[in-house]
N, C-alpha and C positions, 0 to 999 in steps of 0.2 A: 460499434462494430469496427473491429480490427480494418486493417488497410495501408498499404504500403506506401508510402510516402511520393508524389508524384515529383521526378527529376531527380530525387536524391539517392547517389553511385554507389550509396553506402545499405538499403535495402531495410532503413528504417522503418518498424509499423510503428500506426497508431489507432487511437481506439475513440470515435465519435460516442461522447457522453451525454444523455439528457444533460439538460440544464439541471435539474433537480438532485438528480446523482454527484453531477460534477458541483456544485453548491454543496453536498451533505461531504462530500469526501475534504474540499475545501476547507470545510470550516472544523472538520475535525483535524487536519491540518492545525491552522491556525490555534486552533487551544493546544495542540502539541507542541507548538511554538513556543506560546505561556508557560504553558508547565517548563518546558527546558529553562526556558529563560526565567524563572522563577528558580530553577535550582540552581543555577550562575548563580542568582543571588546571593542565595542562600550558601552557597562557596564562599565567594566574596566577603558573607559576611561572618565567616568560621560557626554556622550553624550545627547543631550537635548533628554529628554522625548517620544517627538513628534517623533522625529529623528526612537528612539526606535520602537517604537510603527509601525511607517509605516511600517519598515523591519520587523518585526512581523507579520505585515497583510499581506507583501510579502509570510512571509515562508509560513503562513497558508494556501496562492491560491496554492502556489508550490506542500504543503502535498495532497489539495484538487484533485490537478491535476492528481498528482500519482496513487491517489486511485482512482479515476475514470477512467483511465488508467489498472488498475490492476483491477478492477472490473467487467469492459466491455469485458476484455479475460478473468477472471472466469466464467462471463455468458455463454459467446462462445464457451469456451473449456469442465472445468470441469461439470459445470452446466448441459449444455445440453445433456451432454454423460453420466450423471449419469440420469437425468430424461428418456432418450432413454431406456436408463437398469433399469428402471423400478423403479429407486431407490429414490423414494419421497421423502424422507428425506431432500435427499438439497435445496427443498423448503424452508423449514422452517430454515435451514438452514443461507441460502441467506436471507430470512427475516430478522432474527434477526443481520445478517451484517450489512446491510443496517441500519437497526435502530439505530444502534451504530456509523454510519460515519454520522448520520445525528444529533446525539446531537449535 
């Protein structure tokens, strides 16, 4: 649940996550981490092109995955408890999210 940072001038939110949530987001995380850093290697080590390129199109379903994951419990969580409190803003909001994970 969204919530605006206590003391801080600057009007920063944040978002209290299950433990379970925040662990599955984490760890998908973490193997994004691998794979990149698997494809450093793989630079490093003049891996054929193509080679490159697949693991690339890997990471990219992996990011895709996450944020659709993270997206679907912002709809559920923050989204809808700020529209319930009357607070329309995150409409527009979420709009312009979305148009940004979709370039």
């Amino acid at each position: 649940m969204s919530e605006e940072k206590k003391g801080c001038c600057c009007g920063v939110k944040t978002t209290q996550r299950a433990e379970e949530q925040k662990k599955r987001l984490v760890n998908r995380l973490k193997r994004l981490e691998g794979q990149i850093r698997g494809i450093q290697a793989m630079v490093e080590q003049d891996a054929y092109c193509n080679d490159i390129l697949i693991q690339s199109a890997a990471v990219n379903a992996a990011i895709n995955a996450f944020n659709k994951e993270l997206l679907a419990s912002h709809i559920r969580t923050c989204v809808a408890r700020d529209i319930r409190e009357g607070k329309d803003e995150v409409i527009d909001e979420l709009v312009t999210t979305i148009q940004k994970l979709m370039r």
